[in-house]
C-alpha positions as CSV (number, residue, x, y, z in Angstrom):
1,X,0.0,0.0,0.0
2,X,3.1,2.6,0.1
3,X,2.5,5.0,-2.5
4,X,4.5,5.5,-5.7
5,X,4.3,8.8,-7.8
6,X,5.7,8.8,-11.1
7,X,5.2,11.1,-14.1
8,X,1.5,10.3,-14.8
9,X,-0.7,7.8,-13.0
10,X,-0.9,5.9,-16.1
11,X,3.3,5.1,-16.1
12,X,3.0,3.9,-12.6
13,X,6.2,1.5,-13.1
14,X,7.9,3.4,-16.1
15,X,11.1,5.5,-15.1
16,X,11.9,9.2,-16.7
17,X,13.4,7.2,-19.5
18,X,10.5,5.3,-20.6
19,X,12.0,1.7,-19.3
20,X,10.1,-0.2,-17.1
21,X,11.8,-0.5,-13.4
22,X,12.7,-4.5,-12.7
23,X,10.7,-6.7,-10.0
24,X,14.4,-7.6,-9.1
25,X,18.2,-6.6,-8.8
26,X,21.5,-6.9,-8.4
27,X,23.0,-6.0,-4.6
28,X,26.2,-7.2,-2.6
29,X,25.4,-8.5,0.8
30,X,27.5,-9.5,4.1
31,X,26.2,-13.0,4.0
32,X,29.7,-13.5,6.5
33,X,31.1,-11.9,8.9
34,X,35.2,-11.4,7.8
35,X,37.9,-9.3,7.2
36,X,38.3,-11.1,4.1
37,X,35.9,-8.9,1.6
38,X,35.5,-11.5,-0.9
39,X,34.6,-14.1,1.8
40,X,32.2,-11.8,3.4
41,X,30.1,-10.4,0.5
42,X,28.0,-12.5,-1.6
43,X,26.7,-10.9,-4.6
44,X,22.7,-11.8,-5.0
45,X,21.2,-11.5,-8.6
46,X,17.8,-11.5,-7.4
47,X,17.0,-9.1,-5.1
48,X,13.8,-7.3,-4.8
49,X,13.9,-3.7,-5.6
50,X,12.6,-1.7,-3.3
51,X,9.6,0.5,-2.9
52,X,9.7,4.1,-2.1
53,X,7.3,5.2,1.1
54,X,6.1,8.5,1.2
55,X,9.1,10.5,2.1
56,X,11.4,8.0,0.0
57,X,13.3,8.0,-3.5
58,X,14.0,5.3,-5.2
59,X,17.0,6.1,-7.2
60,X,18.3,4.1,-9.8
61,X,22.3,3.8,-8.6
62,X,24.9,5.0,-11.4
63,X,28.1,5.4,-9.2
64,X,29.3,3.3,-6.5
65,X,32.1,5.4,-4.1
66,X,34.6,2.3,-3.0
67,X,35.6,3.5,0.9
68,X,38.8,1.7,3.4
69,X,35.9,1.1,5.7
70,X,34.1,-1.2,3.6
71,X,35.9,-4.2,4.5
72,X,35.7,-2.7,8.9
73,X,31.5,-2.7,8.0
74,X,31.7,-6.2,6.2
75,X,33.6,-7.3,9.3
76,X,31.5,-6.2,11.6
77,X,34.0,-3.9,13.9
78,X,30.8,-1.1,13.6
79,X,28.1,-2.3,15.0
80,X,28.5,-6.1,16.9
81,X,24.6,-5.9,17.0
82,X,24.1,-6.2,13.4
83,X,24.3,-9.9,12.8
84,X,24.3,-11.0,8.6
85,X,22.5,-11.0,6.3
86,X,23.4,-7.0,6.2
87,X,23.5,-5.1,2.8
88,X,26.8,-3.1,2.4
89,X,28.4,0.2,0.3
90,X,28.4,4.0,1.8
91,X,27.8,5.8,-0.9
92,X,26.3,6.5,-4.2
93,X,25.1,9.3,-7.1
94,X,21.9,8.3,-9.3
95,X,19.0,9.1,-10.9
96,X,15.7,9.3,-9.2
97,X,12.9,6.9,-10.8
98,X,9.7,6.7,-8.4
99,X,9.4,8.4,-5.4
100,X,6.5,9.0,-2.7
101,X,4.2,11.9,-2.2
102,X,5.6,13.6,0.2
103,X,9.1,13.6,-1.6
104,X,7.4,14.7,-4.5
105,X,7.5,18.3,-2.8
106,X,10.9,18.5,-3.1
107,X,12.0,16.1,-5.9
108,X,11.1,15.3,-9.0
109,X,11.8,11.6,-11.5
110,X,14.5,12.0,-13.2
111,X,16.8,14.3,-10.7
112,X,20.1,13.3,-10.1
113,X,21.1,13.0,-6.5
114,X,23.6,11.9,-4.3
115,X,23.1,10.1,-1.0
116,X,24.9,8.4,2.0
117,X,23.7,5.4,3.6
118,X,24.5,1.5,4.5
119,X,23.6,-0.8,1.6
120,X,24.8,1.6,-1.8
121,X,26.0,-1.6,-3.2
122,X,22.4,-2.3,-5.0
123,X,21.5,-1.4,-8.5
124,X,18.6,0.4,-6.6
125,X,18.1,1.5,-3.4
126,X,15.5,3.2,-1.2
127,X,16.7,6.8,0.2
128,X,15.0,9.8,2.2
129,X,14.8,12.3,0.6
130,X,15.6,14.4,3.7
131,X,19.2,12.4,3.4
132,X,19.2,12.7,-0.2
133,X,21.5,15.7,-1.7
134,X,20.4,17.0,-4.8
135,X,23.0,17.4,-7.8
136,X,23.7,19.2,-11.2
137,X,24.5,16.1,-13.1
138,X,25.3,12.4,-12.2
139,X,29.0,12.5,-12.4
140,X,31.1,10.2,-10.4
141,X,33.2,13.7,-9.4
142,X,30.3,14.3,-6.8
143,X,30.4,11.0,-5.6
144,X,34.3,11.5,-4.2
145,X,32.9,14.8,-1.8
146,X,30.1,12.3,-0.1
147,X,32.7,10.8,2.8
148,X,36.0,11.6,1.5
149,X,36.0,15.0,1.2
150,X,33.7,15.7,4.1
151,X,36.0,14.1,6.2
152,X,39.0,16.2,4.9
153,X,37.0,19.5,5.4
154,X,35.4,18.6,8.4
155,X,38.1,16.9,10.2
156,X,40.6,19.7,9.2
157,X,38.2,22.3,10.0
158,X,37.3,21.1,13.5
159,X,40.5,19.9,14.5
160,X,43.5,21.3,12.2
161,X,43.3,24.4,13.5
162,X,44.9,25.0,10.1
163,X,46.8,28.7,9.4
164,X,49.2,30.3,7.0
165,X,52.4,28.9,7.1
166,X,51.6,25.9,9.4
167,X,53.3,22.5,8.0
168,X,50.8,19.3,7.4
169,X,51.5,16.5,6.8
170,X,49.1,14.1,5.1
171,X,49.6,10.1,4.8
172,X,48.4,8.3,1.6
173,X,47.9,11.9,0.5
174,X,47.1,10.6,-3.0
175,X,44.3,8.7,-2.1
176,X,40.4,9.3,-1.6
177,X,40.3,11.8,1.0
178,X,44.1,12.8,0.7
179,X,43.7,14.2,-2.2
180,X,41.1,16.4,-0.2
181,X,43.2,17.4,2.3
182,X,46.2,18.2,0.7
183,X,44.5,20.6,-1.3
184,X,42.2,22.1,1.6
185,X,45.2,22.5,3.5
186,X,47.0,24.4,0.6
187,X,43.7,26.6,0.6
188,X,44.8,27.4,4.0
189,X,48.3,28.6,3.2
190,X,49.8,25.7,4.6
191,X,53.0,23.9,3.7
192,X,51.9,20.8,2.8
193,X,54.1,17.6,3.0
194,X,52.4,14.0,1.2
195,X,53.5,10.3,1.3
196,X,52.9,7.7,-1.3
197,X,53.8,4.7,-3.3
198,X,54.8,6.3,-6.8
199,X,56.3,8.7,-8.6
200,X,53.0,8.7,-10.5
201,X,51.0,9.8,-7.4
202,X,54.1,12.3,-6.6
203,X,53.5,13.9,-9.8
204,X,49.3,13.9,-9.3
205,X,50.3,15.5,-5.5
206,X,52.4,18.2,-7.5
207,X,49.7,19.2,-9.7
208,X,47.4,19.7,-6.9
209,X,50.0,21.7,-4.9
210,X,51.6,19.9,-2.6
211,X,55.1,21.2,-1.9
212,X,57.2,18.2,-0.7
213,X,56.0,14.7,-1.5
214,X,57.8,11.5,-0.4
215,X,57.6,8.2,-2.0
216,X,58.0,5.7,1.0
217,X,58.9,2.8,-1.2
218,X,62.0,5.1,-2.4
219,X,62.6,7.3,0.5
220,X,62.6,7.2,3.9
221,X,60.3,8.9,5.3
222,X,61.6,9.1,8.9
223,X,65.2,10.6,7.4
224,X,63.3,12.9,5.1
225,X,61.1,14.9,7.8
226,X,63.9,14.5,10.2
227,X,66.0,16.1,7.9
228,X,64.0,18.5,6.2
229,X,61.9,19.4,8.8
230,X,63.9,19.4,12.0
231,X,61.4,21.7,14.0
232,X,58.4,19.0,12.9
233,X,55.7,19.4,11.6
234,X,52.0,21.2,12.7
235,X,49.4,18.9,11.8
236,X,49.3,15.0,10.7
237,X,46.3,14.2,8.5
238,X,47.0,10.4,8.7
239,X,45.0,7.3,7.5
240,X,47.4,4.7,7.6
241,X,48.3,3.5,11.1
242,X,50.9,1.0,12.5
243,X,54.6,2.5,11.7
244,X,53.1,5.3,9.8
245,X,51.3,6.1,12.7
246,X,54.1,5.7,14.7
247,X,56.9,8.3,12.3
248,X,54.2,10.4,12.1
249,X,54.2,10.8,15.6
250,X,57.7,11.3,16.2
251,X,57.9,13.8,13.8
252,X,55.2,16.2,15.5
253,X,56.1,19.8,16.6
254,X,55.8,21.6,19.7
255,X,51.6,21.7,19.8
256,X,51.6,19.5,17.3
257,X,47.8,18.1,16.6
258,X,47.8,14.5,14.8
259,X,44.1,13.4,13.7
260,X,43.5,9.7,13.1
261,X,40.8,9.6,10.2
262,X,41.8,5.6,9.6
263,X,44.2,3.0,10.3
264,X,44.5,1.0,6.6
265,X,47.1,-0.9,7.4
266,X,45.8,-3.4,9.8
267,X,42.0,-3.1,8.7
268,X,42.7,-6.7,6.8
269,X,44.0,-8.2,9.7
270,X,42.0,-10.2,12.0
271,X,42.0,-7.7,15.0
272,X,41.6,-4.7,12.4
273,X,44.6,-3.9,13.8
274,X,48.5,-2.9,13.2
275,X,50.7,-2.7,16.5
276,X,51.9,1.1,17.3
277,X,54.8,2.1,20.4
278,X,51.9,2.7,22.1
279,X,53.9,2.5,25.8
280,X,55.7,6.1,24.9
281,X,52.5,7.8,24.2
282,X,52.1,9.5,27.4
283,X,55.8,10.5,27.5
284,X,55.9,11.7,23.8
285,X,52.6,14.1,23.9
286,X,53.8,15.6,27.5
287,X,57.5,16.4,25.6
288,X,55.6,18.2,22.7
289,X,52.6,19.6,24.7
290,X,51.2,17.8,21.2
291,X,47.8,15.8,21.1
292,X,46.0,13.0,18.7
293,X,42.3,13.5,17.8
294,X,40.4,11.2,16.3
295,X,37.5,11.9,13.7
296,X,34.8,9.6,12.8
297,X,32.4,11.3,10.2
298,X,29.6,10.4,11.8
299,X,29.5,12.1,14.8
300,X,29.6,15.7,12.8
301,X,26.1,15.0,10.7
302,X,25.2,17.8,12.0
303,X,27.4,20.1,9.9
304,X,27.4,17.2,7.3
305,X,25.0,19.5,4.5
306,X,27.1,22.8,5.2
307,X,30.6,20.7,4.3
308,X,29.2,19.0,1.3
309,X,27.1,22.5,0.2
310,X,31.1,24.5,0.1
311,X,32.8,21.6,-1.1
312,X,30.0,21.4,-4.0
313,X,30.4,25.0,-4.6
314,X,34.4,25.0,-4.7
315,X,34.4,22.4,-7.2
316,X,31.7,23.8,-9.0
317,X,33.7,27.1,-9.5
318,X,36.7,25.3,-10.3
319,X,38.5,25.3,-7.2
320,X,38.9,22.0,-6.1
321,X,40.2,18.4,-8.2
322,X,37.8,15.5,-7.6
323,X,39.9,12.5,-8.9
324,X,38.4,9.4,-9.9
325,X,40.0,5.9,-10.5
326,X,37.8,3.8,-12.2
327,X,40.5,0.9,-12.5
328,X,41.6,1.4,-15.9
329,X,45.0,0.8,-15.4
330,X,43.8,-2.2,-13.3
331,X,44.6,-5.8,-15.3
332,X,41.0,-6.5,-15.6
333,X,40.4,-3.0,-16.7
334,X,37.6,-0.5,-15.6
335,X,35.4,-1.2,-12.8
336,X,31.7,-1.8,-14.1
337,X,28.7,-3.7,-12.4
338,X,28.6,-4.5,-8.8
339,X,30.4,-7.4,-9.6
340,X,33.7,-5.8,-10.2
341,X,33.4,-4.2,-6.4
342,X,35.4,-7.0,-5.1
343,X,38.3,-6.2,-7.8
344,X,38.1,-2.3,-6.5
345,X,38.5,-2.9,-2.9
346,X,41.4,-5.4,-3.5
347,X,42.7,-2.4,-5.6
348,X,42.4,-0.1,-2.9
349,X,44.2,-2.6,-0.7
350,X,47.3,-3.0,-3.1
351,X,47.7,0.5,-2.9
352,X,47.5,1.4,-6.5
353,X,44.6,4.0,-6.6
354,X,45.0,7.7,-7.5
355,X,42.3,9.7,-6.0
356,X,38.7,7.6,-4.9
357,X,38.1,5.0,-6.3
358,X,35.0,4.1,-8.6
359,X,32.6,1.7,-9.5
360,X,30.2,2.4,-12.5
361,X,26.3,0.4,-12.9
362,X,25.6,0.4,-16.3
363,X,21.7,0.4,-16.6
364,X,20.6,-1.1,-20.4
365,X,17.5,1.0,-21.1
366,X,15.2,-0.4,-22.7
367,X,13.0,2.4,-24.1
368,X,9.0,1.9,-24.8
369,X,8.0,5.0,-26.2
């Protein structure tokens, strides 16, 4: 009995494009609970889509955002109450195909929208459209702004303290959300120091202004801020974890502020885990009158719409480089379908991503008008 509004009455089940909408879909689902990904997540071919309720879109899912914590969710380290089945994926941008009558105020079929939520691993999904963010276009650019740059504004905005001339460094700066915060923290007049794998991600971190960029597999880090930067550095925008974690630390100035968005390293391992020197914490941080924050997106929804409204607006003038990695350069080529989410994350994992990574749904349209 939930309502469905579409164009006419008499299109009840058409979408914007003339197609009908399937009874049933494609989604990826924890059927397991592991830190394994691809033993977790079962992909099911015959899903029901979903209905809209009054205040609900359905939108018809176009780009899948691939996130670190995918394979923390599919393990269950979130929530221990959530037992599988659980659907899975953070984020997505789409079109909107039915919707309910009180959504109809705000919305219309055919609008392109963005939207985070658990399960964005679907072909279709069901979103409020109080949640649901409202978009130009569908280009996977928006997409990389849902969690990864929020958390790179929000996290440097709240905790960075950020001002001219201060030095930040940022860990696996040429990833999803470093890319974000190397240039937010340029935007601030800030020295900005990145580590990576490649030359090829030194030269993306160049073009996006970062001054000094280190390649770990070729230098050493430790010797490289020790050297260059004997008075340490102001802020750590780190994702990494375990030794990371640990130079990172070490190399902190005098107030120094490191925020923990992530801990990559050991989110594979069983524990989710990578050891640290934990035991000179107290010592270090009383040395350097320094401190570590942590930052966990969602426990700043409530200035969640204001990031993502500036962020919108900075790359909409121009100001900001969304990069996407759709896995060309991956062997098996470019990530499309659902199916190819298991080859993404593993991606992700190997380390070989410039910018956020990608997944494209290809929807065959089969028009009857």
């Amino acid at each position: 009995s939930r309502p469905i509004l579409d164009m006419s009455y008499s299109r009840h089940f058409l979408d914007f494009q003339g197609s009908s909408i399937p009874s049933s879909m494609k989604k990826l689902v924890v059927t397991k609970l592991s830190q394994n990904f691809r033993e977790a997540v079962t992909l099911q071919q015959d899903s029901p889509v979903p209905l809209p309720g009054d205040g609900d879109l359905l939108v018809r899912t176009r780009f899948v955002g691939i996130n670190a914590s995918d394979i923390n969710y599919s393990a269950g380290r979130y929530d221990a109450s959530i037992k599988p089945p659980f659907d899975i994926g953070f984020e997505g941008v789409g079109e909107v195909v039915a919707l309910g009558l009180s959504a109809s105020a705000d919305f219309t079929v055919g609008q392109a929208v963005a939207y985070v939520k658990a399960g964005s691993f679907a072909e279709y999904t069901v979103v409020s459209a109080r949640q649901a963010v409202p978009l130009p276009s569908v280009k996977p650019e928006f997409l990389t702004l849902m969690v990864s740059g929020a958390t790179a504004y929000l996290s440097l905005k709240e905790l960075g303290d950020l001002s001219e001339g201060k030095k930040v460094l940022v860990t696996a700066a040429a990833g999803g959300t470093g890319q974000f915060a190397v240039q937010l923290a340029k935007k601030a007049k800030c020295h900005v120091i990145g580590t990576c794998s490649s030359d090829e991600k030194g030269g993306f971190l160049k073009s996006i202004g970062c001054d000094r960029t280190i390649n770990y597999k070729t230098e050493n880090v430790e010797s490289v801020l020790r050297k260059d930067y004997p008075e340490g550095v102001d802020v750590v925008y780190e994702s990494v974890g375990g030794k990371m974690f640990d130079l990172a630390l070490n190399a902190l100035a005098i107030k120094g502020c490191l925020i923990v968005i992530g801990f990559i390293a050991g989110y594979q391992n069983p524990t989710g885990l990578q050891p640290v020197k934990a035991e000179l914490l107290p010592a270090k941080l009383l040395k350097k009158s320094a401190s570590i924050r942590g930052f966990f997106l969602n426990h700043y929804l409530s200035d969640y719409k204001m990031a993502l409204q500036h962020l919108l607006k900075m790359y909409e003038r121009g100001d900001l480089v969304c990069e996407v990695d759709f896995g060309d350069m991956s062997p098996e080529g470019k990530f499309t379908g659902l199916e190819s989410v298991f080859r993404a994350v593993d991606y992700m994992y190997m380390g070989k991503n410039i910018g956020k990574i990608v997944v494209e749904l290809p929807h065959s349209v089969n028009s009857k008008l």
